[in-house]
N, C-alpha and C positions, 0 to 999 in steps of 0.2 A: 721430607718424609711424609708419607701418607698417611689417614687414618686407621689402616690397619697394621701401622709401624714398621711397614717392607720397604727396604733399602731403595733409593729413588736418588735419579742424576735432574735434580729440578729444571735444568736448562740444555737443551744440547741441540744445534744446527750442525749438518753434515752437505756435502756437496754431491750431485750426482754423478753417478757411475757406467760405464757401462754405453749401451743405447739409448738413456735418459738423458746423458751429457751432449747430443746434438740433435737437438729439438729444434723446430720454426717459433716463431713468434703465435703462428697461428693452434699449432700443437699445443702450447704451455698452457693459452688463455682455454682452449676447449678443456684442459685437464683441469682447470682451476674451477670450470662451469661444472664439471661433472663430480668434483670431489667434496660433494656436498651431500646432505640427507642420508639416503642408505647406501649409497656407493664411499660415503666417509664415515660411518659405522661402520663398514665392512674393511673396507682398508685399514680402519684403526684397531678390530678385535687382529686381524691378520697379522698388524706391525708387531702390535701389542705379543704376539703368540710367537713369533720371530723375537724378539729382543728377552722374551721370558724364556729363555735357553735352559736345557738340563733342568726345566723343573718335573714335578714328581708326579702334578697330575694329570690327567687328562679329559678335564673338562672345562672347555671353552668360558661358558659360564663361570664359572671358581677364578679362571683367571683373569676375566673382567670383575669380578666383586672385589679381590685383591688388590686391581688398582686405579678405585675409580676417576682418581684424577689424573689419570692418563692422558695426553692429546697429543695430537699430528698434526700440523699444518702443512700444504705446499707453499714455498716463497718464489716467488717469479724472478729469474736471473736470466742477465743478457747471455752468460753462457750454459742455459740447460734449466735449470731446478735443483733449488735447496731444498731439505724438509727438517722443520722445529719440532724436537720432542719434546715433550711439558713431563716433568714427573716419572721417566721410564726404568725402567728395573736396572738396578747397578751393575747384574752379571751380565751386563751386557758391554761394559764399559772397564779399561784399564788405565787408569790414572789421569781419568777421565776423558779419556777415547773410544769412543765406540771399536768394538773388535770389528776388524776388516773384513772378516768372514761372514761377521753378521750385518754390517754394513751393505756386501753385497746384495745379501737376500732379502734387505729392507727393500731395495729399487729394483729388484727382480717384484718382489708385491707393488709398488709404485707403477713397474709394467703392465703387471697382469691386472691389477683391480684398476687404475684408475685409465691407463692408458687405453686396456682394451676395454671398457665400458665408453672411453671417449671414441672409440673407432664402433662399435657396435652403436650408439648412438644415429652415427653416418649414416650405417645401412651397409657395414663396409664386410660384415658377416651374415651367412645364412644359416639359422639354425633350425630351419622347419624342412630340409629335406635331407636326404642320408649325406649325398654328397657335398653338402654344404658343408656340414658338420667336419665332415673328414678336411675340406677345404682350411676350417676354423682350426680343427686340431694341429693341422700341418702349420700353418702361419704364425700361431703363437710360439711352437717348436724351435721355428726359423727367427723368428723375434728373440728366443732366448738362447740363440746362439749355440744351438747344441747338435743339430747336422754339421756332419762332416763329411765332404761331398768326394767322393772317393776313396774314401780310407775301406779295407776291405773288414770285413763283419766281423764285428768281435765283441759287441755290446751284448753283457748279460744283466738281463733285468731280476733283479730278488728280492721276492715277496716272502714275508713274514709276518712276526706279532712286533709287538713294541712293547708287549708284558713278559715277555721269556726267559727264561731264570739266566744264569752263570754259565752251567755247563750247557746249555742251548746258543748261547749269546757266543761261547768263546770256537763254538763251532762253526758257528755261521764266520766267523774271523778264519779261521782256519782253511776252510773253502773259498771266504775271499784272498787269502792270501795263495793259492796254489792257482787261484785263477788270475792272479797277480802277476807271477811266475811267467805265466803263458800267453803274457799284454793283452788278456782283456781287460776292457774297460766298466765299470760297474753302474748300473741304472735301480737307483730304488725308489720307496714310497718316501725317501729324505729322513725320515724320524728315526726312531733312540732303537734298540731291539736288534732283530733284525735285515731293519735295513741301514743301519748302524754297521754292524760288523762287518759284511760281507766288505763295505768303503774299505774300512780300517785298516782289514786284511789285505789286501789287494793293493792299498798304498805301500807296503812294507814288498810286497813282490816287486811293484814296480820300482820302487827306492833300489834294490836288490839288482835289479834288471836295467836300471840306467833310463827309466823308462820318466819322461819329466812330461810329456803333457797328456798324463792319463786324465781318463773322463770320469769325475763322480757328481753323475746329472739324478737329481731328486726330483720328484713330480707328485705336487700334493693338489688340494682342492680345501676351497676355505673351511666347508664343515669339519673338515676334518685337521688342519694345523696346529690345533690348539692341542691336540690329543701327540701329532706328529709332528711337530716342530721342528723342520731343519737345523739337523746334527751337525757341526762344525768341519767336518770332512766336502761335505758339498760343495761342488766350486761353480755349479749352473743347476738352477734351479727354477723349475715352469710350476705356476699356479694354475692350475687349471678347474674353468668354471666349475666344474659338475665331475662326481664320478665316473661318469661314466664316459667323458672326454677324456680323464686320467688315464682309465683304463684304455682304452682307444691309442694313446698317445704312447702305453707302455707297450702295447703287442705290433705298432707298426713301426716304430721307432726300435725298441730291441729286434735282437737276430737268436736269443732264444732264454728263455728262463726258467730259471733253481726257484724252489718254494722250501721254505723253511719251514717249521712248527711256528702255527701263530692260534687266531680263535676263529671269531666269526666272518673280520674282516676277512682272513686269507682264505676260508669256506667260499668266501664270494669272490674272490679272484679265481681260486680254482674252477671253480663252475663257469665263469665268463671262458676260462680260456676254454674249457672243455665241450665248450655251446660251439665257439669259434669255429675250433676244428676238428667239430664235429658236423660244421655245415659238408655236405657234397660238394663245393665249390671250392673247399682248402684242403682238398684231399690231400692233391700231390706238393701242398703248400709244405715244404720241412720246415716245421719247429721246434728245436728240443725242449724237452719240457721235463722237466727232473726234480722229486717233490725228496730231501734228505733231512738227515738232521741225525741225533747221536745217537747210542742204544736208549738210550732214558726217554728218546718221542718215537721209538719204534711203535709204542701202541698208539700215538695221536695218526696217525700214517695209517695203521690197519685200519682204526675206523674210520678214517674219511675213504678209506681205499672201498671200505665194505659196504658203505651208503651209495658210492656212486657206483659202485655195480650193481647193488641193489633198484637203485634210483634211475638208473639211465644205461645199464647192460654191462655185460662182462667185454663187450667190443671196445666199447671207450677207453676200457683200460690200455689198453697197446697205443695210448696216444701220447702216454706219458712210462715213467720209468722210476721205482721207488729206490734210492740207494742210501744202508742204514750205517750210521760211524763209517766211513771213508771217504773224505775230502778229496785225496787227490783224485780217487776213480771218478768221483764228480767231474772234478776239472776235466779231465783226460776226455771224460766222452760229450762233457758240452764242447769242447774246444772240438774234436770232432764232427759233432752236431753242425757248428758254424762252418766249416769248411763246407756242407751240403748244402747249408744256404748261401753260400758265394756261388757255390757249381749252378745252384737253382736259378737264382736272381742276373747273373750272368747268362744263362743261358736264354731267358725270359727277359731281358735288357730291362728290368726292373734295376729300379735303384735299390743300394746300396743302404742309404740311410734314412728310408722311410718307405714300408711296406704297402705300397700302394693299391698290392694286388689282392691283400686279402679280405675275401669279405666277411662281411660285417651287417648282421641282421639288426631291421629298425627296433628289435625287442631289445639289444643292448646298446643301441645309439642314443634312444633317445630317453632323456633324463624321467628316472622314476622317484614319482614324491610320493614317500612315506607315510602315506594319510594311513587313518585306521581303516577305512573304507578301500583302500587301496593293497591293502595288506589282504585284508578277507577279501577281497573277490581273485586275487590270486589264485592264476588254473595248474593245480598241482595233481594232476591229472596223469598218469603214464601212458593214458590212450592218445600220443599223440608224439611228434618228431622229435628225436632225443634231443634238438641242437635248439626249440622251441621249447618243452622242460626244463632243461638247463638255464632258459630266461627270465625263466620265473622263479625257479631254486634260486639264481641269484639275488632276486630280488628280494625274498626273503631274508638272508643274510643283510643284503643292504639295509633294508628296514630296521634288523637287530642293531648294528651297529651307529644307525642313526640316532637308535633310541638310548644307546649307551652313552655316547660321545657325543653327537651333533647335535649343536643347539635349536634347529629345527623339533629335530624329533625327540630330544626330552621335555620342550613343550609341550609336543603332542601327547604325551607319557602322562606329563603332570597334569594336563587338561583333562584327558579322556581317559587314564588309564590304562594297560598293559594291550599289547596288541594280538589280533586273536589270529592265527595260522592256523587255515582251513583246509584238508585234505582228502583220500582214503584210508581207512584205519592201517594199515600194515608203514606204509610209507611217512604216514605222521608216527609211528611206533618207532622208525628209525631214526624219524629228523628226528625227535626227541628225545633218544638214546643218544645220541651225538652231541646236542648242545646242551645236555646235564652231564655229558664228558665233559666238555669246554668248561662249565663250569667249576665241575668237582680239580680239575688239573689247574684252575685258577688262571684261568687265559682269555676272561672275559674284560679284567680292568686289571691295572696295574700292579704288582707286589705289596702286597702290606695293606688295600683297600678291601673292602667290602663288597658284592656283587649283590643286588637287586634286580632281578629279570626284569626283563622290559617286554616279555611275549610269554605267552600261553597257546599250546601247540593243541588243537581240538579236533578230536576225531569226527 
């Protein structure tokens, strides 16, 4: 037991899993050179945020102070990699067994952090041009096992909050389950909230429907694990470097996505998808795109409905479709929705399980760091291309949520203090009518916490 008296399994070696189980000689020794310094601080706050399952907070930090004598080591085995946990949280373990579920996603991070740091290392990724980047996103994908090469489109991706009450949470279950019904398969951000329910729901249709090898693929990024911790429903699950690969990994990998009521983080998805397809180039690209939830977030829905017409024209709206309390009409018209992208992607001999063809501007490819300096030079400007706006409204969001959750950016918080968002008066008068919504509805951190802004919006 630790010094702040949290239940701990002092000893525990596990076997690997997966793609980790048939490694070279020459593979193991590179992963053993590279899981040192900050590539085994990172993989440890990651394991760490993995084995710390169902807890309550969501900040990285908090749950590194919790348990500081935590460690991971790799052990070098003729068949693959063991890995020793020194001290790790007890809810992770039954009668002294690591749970299977969280086992997996322990060597899903083993993958992403240590393995692809040892292939980036090589030179075996490019991440200074667009296509490289798409290259990187596609390979990790393929590494974690989650193309299925023919199977006809029926992956829905569902974004949300991970702080959303009861009657939020058990509707996003409700729509995953009608979508269940109709053998899609389910894609989230992995964590509690949800991208929790829509799994939960969806496994009980398919239970229903006889349906055994559905897909509940999570795809997170280390800033953010700690906050969204893959939820025990996930059965493949990709870490990926940066958000903005995430996000990358979610609109070409899915065949079309439900947004639920969330806060800042889903603010910035919305806007990533809405830059997407709002380039010229994905005109005729069909994506359903369906933002629902119960009567009680009919008003979180008007007002992000009303900033982006505001913010980016009444046109953009017709790229998505708002539907309020009713699940199945959800289901019925994404599952619709997918049949245009079979007809589309067929027709266009595009594949099936990775969107190859849509593009994707260098404003949302390539990784935005949260500086404070980076924050204020932000061109938030409406003189200029909606789908270029929209690149920069994202980042916005990204920065708030950085500063909330990500251990980067509450550094930068507690160094420099709050971050300054520089606009035109009307347009910062709406962003900031909006995220003092988020706040007041309490969707900025989790039930029962306190919220401290981390930005100040300046005319």
């Amino acid at each position: 037991m630790n010094c702040n008296k949290e239940k701990t399994v002092a000893k525990s070696i596990i076997a690997a899993r997966g793609g980790m189980t048939l490694l070279s000689r020459d593979e193991v020794n590179k992963m053993l050179e590279m899981g040192t310094g900050s590539v085994h601080a990172l993989f440890r706050k990651c394991c760490l945020a993995v084995l710390n399952c169902d807890a309550k907070e969501d900040d990285a930090m908090a749950v590194l102070s919790r348990y500081p004598d935590f460690d991971v080591k790799l052990l070098p085995r003729e068949r693959g990699i063991h890995l020793e946990f020194v001290n790790a949280p007890s809810q992770a373990f039954v009668d002294g067994k690591m749970i299977s579920g969280i086992r997996d996603s322990i060597f899903s991070v083993l993958r992403d952090i240590i393995y692809q740091s040892s292939e980036h290392n090589d030179g075996n990724f490019d991440e200074t041009t667009q296509s490289g980047i798409t290259n990187m996103v596609f390979e990790m994908l393929r590494r974690g096992e989650v193309h299925q090469f023919g199977k006809t489109p029926n992956l829905v991706v569902c974004w949300g909050g991970h702080s959303i009450n009861k009657v939020e949470y058990q509707y996003t279950k409700n729509v995953g389950y009608q979508l269940g019904l109709r053998g899609a398969d389910i894609c989230t951000g992995c964590g509690t909230g949800a991208m929790k329910g829509p799994m939960k729901g969806a496994s009980v249709g398919h239970a229903k429907q006889r349906i055994y090898d559905g897909r509940y693929i999570g795809l997170t990024e280390p800033g953010i694990i700690a906050a969204e911790a893959p939820n025990p429903i996930v059965n493949k699950l990709v870490i990926m470097p940066d958000i903005e690969k995430r996000l990358e990994a979610f609109v070409r990998l899915g065949h079309g996505i439900i947004v639920f009521p969330g806060g800042v983080g889903t603010a910035e998805e919305i806007l990533y998808l809405i830059g997407l397809l709002s380039h010229p180039d994905n005109k005729d690209n069909p994506y359903p795109f369906i933002m629902t939830g119960p009567k009680e977030a009919e008003e979180y829905f008007r007002q992000i409905d009303a900033f982006i017409r505001f913010a980016l024209g009444d046109e953009v709206a017709s790229l998505y479709e708002i539907i309020i309390d009713d699940p199945e009409k959800v289901a019925i018209k994404m599952v619709d929705g997918l049949e245009r992208v079979k007809t589309y992607r067929s027709d266009k001999q595009i594949s099936y399980y990775f969107d190859w063809d849509l593009e994707i501007d260098k404003g949302f490819q390539f990784p935005f760091v949260p500086t404070h300096e980076n924050m204020l030079n932000l061109n938030l400007s409406q003189d200029q291309p909606v789908n270029i706006l929209a690149a920069d409204l994202r980042k916005v969001f990204s920065g708030i949520v950085a500063g909330n959750v990500k251990e980067f950016g509450r550094k930068q918080i507690q160094e420099h203090g709050v971050y300054k968002i520089v606009g035109n008066k009307e347009l910062m008068n709406r962003l900031d009518t909006l995220l003092e919504s988020f706040i007041d509805q309490k969707r900025m951190k989790l039930p029962g916490t306190e919220y401290t802004p981390v930005f100040e919006v300046v005319q």
